[in-house]
C-alpha positions as CSV (number, residue, x, y, z in Angstrom):
1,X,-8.4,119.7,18.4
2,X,-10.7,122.7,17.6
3,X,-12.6,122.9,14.1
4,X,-11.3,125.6,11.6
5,X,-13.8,128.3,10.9
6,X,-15.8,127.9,7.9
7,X,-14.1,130.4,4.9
8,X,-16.8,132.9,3.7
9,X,-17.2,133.1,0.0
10,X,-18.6,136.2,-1.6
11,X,-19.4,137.1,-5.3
12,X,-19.8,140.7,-6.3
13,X,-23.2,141.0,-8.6
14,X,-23.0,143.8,-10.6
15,X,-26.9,145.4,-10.1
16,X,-28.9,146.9,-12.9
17,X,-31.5,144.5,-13.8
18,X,-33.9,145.6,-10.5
19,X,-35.0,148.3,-8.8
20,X,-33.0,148.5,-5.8
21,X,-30.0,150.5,-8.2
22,X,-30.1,154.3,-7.1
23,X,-29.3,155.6,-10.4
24,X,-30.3,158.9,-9.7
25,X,-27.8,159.1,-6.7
26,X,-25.4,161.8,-7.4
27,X,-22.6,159.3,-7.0
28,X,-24.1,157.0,-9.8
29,X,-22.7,155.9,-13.3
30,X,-22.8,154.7,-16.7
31,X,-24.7,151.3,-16.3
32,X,-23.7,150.4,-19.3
33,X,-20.1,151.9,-20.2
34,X,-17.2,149.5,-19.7
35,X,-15.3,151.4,-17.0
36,X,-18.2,150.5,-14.6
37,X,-18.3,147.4,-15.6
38,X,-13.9,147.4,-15.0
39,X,-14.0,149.1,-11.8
40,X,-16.5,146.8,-9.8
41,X,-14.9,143.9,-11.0
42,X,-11.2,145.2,-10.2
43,X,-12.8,146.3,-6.5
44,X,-13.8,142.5,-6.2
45,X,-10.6,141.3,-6.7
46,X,-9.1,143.5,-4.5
47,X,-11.4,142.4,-2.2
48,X,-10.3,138.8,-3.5
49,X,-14.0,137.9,-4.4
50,X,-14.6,134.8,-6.0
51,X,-16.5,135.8,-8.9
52,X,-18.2,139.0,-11.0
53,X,-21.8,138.4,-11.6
54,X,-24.0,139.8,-14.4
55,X,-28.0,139.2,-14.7
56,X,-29.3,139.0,-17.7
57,X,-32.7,141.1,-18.9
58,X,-33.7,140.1,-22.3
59,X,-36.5,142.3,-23.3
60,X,-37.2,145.9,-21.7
61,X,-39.2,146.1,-18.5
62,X,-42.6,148.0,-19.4
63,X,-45.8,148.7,-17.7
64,X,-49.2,149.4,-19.2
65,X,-46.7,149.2,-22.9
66,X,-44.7,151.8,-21.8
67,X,-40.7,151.7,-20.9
68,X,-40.5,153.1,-17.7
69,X,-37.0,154.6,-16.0
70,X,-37.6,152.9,-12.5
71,X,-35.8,149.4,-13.1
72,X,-32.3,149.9,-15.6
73,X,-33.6,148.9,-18.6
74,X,-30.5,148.4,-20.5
75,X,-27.3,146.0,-20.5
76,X,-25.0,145.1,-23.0
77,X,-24.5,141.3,-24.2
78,X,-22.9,139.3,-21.1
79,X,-20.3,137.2,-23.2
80,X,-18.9,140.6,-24.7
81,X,-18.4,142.5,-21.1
82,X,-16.7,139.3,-19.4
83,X,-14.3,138.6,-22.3
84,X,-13.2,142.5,-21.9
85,X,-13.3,142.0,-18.3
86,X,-10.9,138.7,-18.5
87,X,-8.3,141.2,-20.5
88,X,-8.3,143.4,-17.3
89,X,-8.4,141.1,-14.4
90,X,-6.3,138.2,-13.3
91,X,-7.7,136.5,-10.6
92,X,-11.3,136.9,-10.3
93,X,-14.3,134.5,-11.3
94,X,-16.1,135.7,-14.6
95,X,-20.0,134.2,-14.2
96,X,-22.9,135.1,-17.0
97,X,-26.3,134.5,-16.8
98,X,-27.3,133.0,-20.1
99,X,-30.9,131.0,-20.7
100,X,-31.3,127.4,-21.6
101,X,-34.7,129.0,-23.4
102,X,-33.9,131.3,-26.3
103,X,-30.3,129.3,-26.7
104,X,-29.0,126.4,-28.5
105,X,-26.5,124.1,-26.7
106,X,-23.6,124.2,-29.2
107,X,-23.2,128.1,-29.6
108,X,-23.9,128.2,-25.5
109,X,-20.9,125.7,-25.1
110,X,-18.6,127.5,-27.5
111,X,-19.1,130.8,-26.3
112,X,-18.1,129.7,-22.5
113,X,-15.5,127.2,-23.6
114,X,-14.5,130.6,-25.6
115,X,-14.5,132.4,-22.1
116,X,-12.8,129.9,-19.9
117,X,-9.4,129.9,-22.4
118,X,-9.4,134.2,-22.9
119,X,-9.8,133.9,-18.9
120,X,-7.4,131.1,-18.2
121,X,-10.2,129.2,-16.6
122,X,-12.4,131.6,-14.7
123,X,-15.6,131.1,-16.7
124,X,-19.1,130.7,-14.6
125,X,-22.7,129.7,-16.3
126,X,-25.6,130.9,-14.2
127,X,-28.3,128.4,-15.9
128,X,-31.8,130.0,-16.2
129,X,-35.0,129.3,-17.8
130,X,-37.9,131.8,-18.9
131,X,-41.7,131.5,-18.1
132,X,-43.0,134.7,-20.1
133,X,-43.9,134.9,-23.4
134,X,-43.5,138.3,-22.8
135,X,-39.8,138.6,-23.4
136,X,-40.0,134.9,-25.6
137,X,-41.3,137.1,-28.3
138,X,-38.0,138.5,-28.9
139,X,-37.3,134.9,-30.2
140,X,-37.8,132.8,-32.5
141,X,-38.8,130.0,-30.3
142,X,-41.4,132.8,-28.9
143,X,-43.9,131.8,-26.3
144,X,-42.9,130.3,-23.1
145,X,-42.6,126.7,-21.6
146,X,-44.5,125.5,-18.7
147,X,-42.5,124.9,-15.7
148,X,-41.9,121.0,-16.1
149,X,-40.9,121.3,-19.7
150,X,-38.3,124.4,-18.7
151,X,-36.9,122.5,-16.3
152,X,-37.0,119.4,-18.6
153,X,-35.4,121.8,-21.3
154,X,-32.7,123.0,-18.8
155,X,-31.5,119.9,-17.7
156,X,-31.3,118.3,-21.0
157,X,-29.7,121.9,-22.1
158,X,-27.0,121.3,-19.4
159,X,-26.5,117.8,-20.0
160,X,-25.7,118.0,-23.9
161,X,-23.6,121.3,-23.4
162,X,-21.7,119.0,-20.8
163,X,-20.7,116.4,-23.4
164,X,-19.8,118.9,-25.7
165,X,-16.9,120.2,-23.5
166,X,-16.3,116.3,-22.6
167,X,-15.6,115.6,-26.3
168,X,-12.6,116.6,-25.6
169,X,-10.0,114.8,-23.1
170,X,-7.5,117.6,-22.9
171,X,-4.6,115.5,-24.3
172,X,-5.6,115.8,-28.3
173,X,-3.4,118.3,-29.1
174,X,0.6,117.0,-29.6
175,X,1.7,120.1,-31.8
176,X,4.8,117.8,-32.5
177,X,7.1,120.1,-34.7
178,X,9.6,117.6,-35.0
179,X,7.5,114.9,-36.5
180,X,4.9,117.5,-37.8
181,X,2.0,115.4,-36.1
182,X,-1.1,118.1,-34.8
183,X,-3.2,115.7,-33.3
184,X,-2.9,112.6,-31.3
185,X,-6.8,111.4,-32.8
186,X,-8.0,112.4,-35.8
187,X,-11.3,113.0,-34.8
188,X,-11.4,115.0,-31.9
189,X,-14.7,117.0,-30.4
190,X,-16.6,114.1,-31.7
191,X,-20.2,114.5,-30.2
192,X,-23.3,113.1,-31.1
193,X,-26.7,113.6,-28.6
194,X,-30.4,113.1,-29.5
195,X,-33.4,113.0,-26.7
196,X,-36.3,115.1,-27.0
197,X,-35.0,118.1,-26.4
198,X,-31.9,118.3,-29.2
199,X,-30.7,116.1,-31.8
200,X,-27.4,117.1,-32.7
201,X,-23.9,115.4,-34.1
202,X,-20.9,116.7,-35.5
203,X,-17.4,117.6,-33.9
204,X,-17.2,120.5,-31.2
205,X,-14.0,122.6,-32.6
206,X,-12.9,124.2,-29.0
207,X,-10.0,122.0,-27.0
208,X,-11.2,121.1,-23.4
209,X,-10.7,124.6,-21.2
210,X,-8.7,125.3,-18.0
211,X,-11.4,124.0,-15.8
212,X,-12.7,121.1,-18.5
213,X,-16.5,123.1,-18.3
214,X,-17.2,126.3,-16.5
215,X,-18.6,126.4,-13.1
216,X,-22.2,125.9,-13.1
217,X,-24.6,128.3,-11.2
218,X,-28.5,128.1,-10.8
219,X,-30.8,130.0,-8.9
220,X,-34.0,127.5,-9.2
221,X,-36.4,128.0,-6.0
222,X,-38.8,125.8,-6.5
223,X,-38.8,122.3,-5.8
224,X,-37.7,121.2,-9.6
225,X,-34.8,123.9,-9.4
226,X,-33.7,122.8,-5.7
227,X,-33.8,119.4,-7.6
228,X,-31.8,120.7,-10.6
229,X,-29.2,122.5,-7.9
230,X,-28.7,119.5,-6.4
231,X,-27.7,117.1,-9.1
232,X,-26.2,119.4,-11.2
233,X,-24.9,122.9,-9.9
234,X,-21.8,124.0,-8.4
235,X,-23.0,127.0,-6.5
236,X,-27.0,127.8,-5.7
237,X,-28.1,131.8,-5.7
238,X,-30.6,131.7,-2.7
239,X,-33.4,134.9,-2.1
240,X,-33.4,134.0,1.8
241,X,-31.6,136.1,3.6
242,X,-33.1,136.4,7.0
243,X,-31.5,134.1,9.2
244,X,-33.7,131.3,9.8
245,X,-35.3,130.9,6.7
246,X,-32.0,130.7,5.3
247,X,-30.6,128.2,7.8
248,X,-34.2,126.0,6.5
249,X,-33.0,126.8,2.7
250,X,-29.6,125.8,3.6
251,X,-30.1,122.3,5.3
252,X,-32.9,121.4,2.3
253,X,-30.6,122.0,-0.3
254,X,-27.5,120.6,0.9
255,X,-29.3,117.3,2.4
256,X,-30.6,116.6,-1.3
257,X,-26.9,115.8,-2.5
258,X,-26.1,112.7,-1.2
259,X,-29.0,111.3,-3.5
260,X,-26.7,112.5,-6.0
261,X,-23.8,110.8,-5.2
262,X,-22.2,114.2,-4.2
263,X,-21.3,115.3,-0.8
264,X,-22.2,119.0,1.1
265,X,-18.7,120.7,0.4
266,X,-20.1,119.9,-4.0
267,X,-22.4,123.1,-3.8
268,X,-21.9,126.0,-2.5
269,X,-25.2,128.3,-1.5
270,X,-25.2,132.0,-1.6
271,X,-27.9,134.2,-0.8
272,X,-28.3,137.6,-2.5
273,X,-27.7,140.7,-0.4
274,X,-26.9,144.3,-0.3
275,X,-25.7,146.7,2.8
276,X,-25.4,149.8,4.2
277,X,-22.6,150.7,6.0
278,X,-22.3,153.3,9.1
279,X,-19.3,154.8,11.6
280,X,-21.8,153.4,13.7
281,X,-25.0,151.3,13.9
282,X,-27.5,153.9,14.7
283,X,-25.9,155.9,11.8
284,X,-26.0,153.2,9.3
285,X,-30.0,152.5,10.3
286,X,-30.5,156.4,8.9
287,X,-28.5,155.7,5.9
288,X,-30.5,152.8,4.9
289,X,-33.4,154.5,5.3
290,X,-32.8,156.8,3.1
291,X,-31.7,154.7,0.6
292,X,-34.8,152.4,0.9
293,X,-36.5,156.0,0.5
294,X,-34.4,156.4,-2.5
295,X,-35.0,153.1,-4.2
296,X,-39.2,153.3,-3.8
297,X,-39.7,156.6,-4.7
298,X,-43.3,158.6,-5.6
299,X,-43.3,157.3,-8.8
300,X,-41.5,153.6,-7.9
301,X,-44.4,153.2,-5.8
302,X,-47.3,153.8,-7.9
303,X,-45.8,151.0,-10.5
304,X,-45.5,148.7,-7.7
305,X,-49.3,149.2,-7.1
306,X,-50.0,148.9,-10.2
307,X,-49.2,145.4,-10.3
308,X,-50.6,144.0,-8.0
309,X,-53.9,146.2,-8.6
310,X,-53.2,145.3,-12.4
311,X,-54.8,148.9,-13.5
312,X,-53.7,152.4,-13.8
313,X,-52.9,154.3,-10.6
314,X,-51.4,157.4,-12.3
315,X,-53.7,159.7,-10.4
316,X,-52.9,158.1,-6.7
317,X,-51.5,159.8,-3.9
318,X,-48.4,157.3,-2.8
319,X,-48.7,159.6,0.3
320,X,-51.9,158.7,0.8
321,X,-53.6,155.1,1.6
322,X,-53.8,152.0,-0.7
323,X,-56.5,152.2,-3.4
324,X,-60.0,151.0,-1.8
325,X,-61.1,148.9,-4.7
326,X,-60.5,145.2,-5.3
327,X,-57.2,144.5,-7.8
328,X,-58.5,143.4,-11.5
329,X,-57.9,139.7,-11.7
330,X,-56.7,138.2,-14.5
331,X,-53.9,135.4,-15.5
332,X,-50.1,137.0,-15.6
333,X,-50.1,137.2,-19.4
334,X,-52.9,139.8,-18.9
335,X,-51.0,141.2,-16.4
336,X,-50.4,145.2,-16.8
337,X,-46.9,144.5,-15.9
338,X,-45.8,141.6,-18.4
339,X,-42.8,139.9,-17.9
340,X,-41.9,141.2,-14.2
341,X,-41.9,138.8,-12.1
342,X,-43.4,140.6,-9.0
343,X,-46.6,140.7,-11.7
344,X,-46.4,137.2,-11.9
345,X,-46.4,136.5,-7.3
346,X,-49.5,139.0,-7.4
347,X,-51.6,136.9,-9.9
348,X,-51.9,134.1,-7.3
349,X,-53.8,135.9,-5.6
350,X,-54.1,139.2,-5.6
351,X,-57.2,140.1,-4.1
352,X,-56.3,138.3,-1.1
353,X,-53.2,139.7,-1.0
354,X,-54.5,143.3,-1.3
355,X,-56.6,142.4,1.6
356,X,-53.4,141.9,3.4
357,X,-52.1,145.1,2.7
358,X,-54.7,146.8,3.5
359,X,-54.6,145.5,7.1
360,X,-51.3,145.9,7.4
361,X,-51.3,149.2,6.2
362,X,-54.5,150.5,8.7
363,X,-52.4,148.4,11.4
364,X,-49.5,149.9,11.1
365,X,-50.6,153.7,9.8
366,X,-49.1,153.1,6.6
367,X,-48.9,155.6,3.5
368,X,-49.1,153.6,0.4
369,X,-45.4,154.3,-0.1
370,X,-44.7,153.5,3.4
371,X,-46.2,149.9,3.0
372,X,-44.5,149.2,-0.5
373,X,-41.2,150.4,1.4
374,X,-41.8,147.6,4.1
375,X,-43.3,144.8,2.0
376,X,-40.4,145.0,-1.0
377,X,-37.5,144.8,1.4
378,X,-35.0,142.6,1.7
379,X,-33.2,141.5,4.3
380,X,-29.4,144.0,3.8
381,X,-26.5,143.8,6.4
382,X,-27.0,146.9,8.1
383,X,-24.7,148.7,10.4
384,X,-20.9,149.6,11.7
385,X,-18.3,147.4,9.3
386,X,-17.9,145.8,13.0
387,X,-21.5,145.0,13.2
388,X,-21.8,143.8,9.2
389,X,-18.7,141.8,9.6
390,X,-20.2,139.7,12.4
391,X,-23.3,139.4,10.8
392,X,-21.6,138.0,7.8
393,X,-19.4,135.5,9.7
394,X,-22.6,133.9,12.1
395,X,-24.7,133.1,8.8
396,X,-21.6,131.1,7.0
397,X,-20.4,129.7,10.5
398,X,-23.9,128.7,11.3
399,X,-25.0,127.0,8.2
400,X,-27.4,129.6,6.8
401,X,-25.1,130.2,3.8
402,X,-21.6,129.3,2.4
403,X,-21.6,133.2,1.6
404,X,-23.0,136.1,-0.5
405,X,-23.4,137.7,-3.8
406,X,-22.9,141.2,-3.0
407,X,-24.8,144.4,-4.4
408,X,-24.3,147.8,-4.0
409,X,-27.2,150.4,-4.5
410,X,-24.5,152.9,-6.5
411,X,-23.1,152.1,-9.4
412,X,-19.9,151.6,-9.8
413,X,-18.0,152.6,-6.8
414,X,-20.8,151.3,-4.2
415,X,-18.6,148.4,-3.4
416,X,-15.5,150.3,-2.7
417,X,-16.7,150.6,1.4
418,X,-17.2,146.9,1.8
419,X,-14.3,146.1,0.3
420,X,-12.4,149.1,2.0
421,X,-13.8,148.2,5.7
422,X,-15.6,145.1,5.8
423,X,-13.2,142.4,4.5
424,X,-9.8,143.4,6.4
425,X,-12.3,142.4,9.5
426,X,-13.1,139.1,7.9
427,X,-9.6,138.5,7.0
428,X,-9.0,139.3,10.7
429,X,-10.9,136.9,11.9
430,X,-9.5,134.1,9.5
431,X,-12.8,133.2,7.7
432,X,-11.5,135.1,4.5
433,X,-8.8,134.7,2.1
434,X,-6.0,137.3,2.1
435,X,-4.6,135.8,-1.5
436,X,-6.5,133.6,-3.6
437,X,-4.4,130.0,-3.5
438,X,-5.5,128.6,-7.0
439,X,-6.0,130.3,-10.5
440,X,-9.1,128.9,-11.6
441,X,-12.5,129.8,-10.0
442,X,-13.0,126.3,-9.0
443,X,-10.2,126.8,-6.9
444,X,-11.9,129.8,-5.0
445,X,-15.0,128.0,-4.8
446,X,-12.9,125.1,-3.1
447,X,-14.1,122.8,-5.6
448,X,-12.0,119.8,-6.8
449,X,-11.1,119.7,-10.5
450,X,-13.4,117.8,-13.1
451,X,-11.6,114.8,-14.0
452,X,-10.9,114.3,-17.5
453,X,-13.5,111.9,-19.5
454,X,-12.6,108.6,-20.9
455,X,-11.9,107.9,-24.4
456,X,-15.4,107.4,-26.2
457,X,-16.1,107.4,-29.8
458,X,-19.8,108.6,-30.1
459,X,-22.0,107.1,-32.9
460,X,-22.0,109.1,-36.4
């Protein structure tokens, strides 16, 4: 008896907090106006996604302490656009990115517990930390944690959110009209947790959801966070995807479980992707050109250089070659670019890496903007729906993934192709659901339910 095919999971990110959104495309949107926010998430479910994904961007990208156009700089408060999006969607996962940093557990857990009952159990926590003190000085807690203590911070973060939404069992509530009894215990949401981290008691004052806690995302890539995936997470985001690093990522991840106690089918991996779609191959290729043309403009490119050079470049050609001179070293805090990420890969080493540019570049007859073009891309499913569809189906049936959180380079109908031409061929081939089965997103996800906790009466 043959094997059933492997069912492909996608998630539909809604993109802004990059630079890989055309926003100047004639097609383009409101980034921050609700009905873009509605219509990609009502195209997911259409396309019977598994879940709508927002980033997070705390602070306002700058450069050289200017606000610059070339990543969206703006997004309204995550909690706010998912409840409105639970009033106008039914099936579809609702998943935030909130960070274990700048938050406290108790408001965290209320606000998704909060989430989970307006969306009858659709609620998804992306758990992130921060490393810049950059965007920390928005806070009070201001400054940064090292990447230990973050991670240290994160899992204790999780953990202590967790027993808030285990204080309760689910069966507290009796509502007896007859008798006039509320409660079946007086003291229910009774919590009390203290380690280094927090030091909290009291009673948690929102009944146990739909789905007992939300579904619990990470995106760590690190050792620590493929550690932190693995004992805790329902679903990993993955950067890797070009086949075979993916298929490495894929087996590392998912052969850390069993330390856990937890099997392979316990966490899901998807890699984040984009795609350009063509009547035919060949077609498609052009297209994505000229959307990667698009997305690394003049002016895109000279703030890339800047960087890693860590210095001006206003007056360089991008249609020219890379600056000559040695980048100006310093540690990322000094960085021209603080809090951008990319900043913080080019203070390893960014001589060295320059170096590398440089030959690529004079190997390859490179422009500077050519080169930025080539080194910045990531690997996007390319091609005829035909061609994407297969290319989709290989990495979930081959273990490189369990599926994709999908972004479109418009905003908002970008999605409307894949959903329109892609996913009938996946349905097709019977790797793809034609109706979602379950109501929660831990159903999509093909996750069991959380079994309710035991009676426990913490310490007051």
């Amino acid at each position: 008896m043959s094997t059933p095919p492997k069912q492909v999971h996608l998630a539909a990110g809604f993109p802004g907090v990059n630079n890989t959104t055309v926003w100047s495309d004639p097609a383009a949107g409101s980034q921050i106006a609700f009905d873009s926010f509605r219509h990609v998430a009502q195209t997911a479910e259409r396309g019977k996604f598994d879940f709508f994904f927002l980033a997070e961007g705390l602070r306002l990208r700058e450069q050289g302490g200017k606000i610059y156009d070339l990543d969206i700089v703006g997004r309204p408060d995550t909690f706010t656009v998912l409840a409105a999006l639970a009033a106008v969607t039914e099936h579809i996962g609702l998943a935030g990115t909130i960070n274990s940093t700048f938050n406290e557990p108790y408001e965290l857990a209320r606000q998704f517990a909060s989430l989970d009952w307006l969306s009858d159990g659709r609620a998804a926590w992306n758990v992130v930390t921060s490393w810049d003190a950059f965007t920390g000085e928005n806070f009070r807690r201001g400054g940064y944690l090292p990447q230990d203590q973050r991670y240290a911070r994160a899992k204790a973060f999780l953990q202590t959110a967790s027993e808030l939404w285990d204080s309760w069992r689910g069966d507290e509530i009796l509502a007896d009209k007859e008798s006039g009894q509320f409660l079946a215990t007086p003291a229910p949401g009774a919590f009390a947790h203290a380690d280094a981290q927090f030091d909290i008691r009291g009673q948690f004052n929102v009944p146990r959801s739909p789905q007992g806690r939300p579904v619990v995302l990470q995106a760590g890539e690190s050792d620590e966070g493929r550690e932190f995936a693995a004992s805790s997470a329902d679903v990993i985001f993955s950067r890797y995807s070009q086949y075979d690093e993916a298929r490495a990522f894929y087996a590392d991840v998912k052969n850390r479980l069993a330390r856990y106690g937890r099997s392979r089918d316990d966490l899901l991996i998807l890699p984040a992707t984009g795609f350009v779609l063509g009547d035919t191959d060949a077609e498609a290729a052009e297209l994505a050109r000229e959307v990667r043309l698009a997305q690394v403009s003049p002016a895109t490119t000279i703030k890339f250089l800047e960087q890693l050079w860590n210095t001006d470049l206003s007056d360089h050609d991008p249609d020219g070659p890379l600056p000559a001179f040695d980048p100006v070293v310093s540690d990322v805090d000094g960085s021209i670019a603080k809090g951008n990420a990319g900043a913080r890969q080019f203070a390893k080493d960014p001589i060295g890496l320059a170096d590398r540019w440089r030959a690529k570049a004079a190997a390859e007859n490179l422009t500077s903007r050519e080169l930025i073009i080539e080194v910045t891309a990531r690997n996007i499913f390319v091609g005829s729906p035909a061609t994407v569809a297969d290319q989709i189906d290989r990495f979930v049936q081959e273990d490189a993934s369990d599926g994709f959180i999908i972004g479109a380079h418009v905003v908002p109908t970008g999605l409307d192709p894949f959903v329109d031409k892609v996913i009938p061929l996946l349905q097709e081939r019977g790797v793809y659901r034609t109706e979602y089965a379950g109501t929660t997103l831990r159903d999509h996800l093909g996750l069991a339910p959380l079994a309710a906790p035991a009676a426990s009466t913490p310490e007051r």
